[in-house]
N, C-alpha and C positions, 0 to 999 in steps of 0.2 A: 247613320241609321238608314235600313233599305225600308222599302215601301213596297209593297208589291204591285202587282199590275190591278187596277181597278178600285183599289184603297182611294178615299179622300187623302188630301194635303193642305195643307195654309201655308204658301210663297211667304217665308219671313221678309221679303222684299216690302209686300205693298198689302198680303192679308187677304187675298184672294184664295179661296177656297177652289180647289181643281182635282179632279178624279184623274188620279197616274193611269197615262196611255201607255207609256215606253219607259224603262227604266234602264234602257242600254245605252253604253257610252259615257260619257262623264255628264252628261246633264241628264235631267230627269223632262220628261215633255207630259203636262195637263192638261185639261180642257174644261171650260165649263161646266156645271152642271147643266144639261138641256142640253148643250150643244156649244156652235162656236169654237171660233178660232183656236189653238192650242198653242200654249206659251211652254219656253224652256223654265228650268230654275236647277241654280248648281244643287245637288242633294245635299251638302249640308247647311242647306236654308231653308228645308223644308222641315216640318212638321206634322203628326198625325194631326187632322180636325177635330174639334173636339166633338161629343156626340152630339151637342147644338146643331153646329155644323152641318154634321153630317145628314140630319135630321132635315136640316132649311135646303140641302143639295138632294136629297133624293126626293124631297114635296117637289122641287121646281122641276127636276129631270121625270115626275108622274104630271104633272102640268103637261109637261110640254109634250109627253109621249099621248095625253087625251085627246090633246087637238092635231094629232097626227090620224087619227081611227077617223073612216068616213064616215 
């Protein structure tokens, strides 16, 4: 399954939920919602978020973009 660039994912690995940065090459590279480090995961371990998900990742990625504004 492809993902495109900016789609949530859940790492069937460990259940991390990560917004695809890169989807070139044979791994796929996430990153937090908000921010933070960016992990690989081979693409067929990924999954779309469910809309829960997706939902708990764009609250936290508006959290974190609030306390960026002076």
């Amino acid at each position: 399954m492809k993902l495109s660039s900016g789609s949530y994912a859940v790492d069937g690995r460990d259940g991390r939920v990560g917004r695809v940065v890169d989807d070139q090459g044979p791994l796929v590279q996430l990153r937090e919602p908000g921010g933070g480090r960016p992990w690989t995961c081979p693409p067929h371990l990924l999954h779309p978020a469910p809309p829960s998900a997706v939902l708990a990742a764009r609250l936290r990625e508006l959290n974190w973009e609030s306390r960026m504004i002076p």
